[in-house]
Phi, psi and omega in degrees: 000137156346068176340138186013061190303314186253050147261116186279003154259009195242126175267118207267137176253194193300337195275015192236010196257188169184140188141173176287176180228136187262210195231126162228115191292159175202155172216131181274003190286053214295098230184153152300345201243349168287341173287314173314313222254325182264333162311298179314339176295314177297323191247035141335324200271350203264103186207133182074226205288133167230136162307113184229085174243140204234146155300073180290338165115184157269163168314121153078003161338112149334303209261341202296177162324093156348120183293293186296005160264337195264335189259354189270305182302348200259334168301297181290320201234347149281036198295317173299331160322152188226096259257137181252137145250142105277156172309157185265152183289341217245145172278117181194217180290339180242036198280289188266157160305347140334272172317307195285334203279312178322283212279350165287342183270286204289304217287002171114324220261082194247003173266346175259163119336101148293143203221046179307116194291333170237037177311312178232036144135212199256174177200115167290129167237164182277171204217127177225122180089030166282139150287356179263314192238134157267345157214171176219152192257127183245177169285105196287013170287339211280310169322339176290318182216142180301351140199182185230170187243101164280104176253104211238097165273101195281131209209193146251183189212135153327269183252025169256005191075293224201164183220088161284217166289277177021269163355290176290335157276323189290335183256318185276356156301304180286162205256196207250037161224308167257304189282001161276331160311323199267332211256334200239319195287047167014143184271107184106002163244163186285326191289075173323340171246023187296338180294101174186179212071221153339289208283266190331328210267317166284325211296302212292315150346292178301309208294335182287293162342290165319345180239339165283293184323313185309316202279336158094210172279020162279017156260179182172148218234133166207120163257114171286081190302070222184104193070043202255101179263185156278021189247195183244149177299351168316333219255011172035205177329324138353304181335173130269171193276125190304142186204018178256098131307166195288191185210305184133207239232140171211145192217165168191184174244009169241129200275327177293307197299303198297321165314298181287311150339299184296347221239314189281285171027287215245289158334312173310316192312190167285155194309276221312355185245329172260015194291281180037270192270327173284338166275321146340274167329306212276324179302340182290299189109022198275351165321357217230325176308310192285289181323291195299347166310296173294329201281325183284005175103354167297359183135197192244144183230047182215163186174095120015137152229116193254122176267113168250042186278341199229072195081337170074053196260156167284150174208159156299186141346273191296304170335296196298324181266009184271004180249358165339137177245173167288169175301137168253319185122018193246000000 
């Protein structure tokens, strides 16, 4: 095992990992048609009712995914599809279903089906080989379809360090009373947010888990690197100011690769483009994000990163970020 594999402040770097490796596509085309162009590698994986869950915002989110990248994809190549949600644990715009489908309004996102998934109650799945959980309560709409899509705007989080797919299935899966709970609450305490680091860092793992497992090999995961503050889209209007250059486009069918990718990325940059956001993580503890993915059986932290700006040749990192601009705001 890794000397101190499970410090969630320590950035492991690649030539220190072990184990196989997956395939994670990457594009610097930050575009609706560069979203488009990166799906299609991925979406093999994709079949009968499919689940498309995205991180829809707060009123007026700066930062989430562009609604018209999101509306060219799910039109051309998602017509059937149906867009995931859950309520949130924290009382705002998205508490009730009320409140959510209203802020699902000003935020544009009217060309789809939205699905709040635990609009009419929970559904337990098991959690398998977690040490925090033996099942987790998800949205019991979830139960509805045969895979999903992680359409993930890869950012930082107040306590996850960073919010990837991971993030975006473990939190956003559960549903927005018990299984958020189960995930931030200590059991018999006031402290709603009593929960971090480490513990968090797992506890939010399993919850993913439970909903990668349920869907089996019917998922596929593309994170978008692009406005990437350290806060989170919970945090709307909120935000801190975006200061990450943009990065691109990254997708893969293993959730540990696509993760860790995103992250190696974000580490490639220059110290001064990337201090932000990597103290973010490291102050979090969210590398406990990356390790426990892998100790549980979730994938590879090894990875082919195949550039299809260019042939579709393997390249690192450092490679994926040298043509990077400063943030413009677009």
């Amino acid at each position: 095992m890794i000397k101190n594999a499970n410090d969630g402040r320590k950035y492991l770097p690649y030539d220190e990992r072990d184990g196989l490796e997956s395939i994670v596509y990457f594009t610097r085309e930050l575009s609706p048609e560069g979203l488009v162009k990166i799906y299609r590698k991925v979406s093999g994986a994709l079949r009968g009712n499919i689940a498309v869950k995205l991180h829809t915002g707060e009123k007026n989110g700066p930062n989430i995914i562009p609604r018209p990248w999101v509306e060219k994809l799910i039109k051309e190549e998602l017509p059937e599809a149906v867009i995931i949600e859950t309520n949130t644990y924290y009382e705002g715009d998205r508490y009730t279903t009320e409140q959510h489908r209203e802020t699902l309004k000003v935020n544009g996102w009217t060309f789809s089906p939205v699905d709040i998934i635990d609009e009419e109650g929970t559904a337990m799945l098991p959690v398998n080989g977690g040490k925090w959980f033996t099942e987790m309560s998800v949205g019991s709409h979830l139960l509805k379809y045969d895979s999903m899509l992680a359409l993930t705007h890869f950012k930082g989080h107040t306590m996850g360090g960073f919010g990837g797919s991971n993030k975006n299935i473990g939190i956003g899966c559960a549903d927005g009373r018990l299984g958020k709970c189960m995930i931030h609450t200590p059991s018999g305490s006031g402290n709603m947010w009593g929960i971090a680091e480490e513990e968090l860092m797992e506890r939010m793992t399993e919850s993913c888990k439970a909903s990668v497992d349920y869907f089996g090999s019917n998922v596929a995961y593309v994170n978008v690197l692009r406005n990437m503050s350290v806060s989170c889209d919970c945090e709307g209007l909120a935000a801190q100011p975006v200061v990450t250059p943009n990065v691109g486009i990254l997708a893969s069918l293993d959730i540990c690769a696509v993760d860790t990718a995103s992250v190696d990325l974000i580490y490639a940059l220059e110290p001064e483009d990337r201090k932000a956001l990597a103290e973010r993580i490291e102050t979090r503890h969210g590398h406990r994000q990356l390790s426990y993915m892998k100790e549980i059986g979730m994938g590879n932290n090894r990875y082919v990163l195949v550039d299809l700006d260019n042939g579709e040749v393997r390249i690192g990192p450092k490679d994926a970020v040298a043509g990077v601009v400063p943030f413009t705001g677009q």
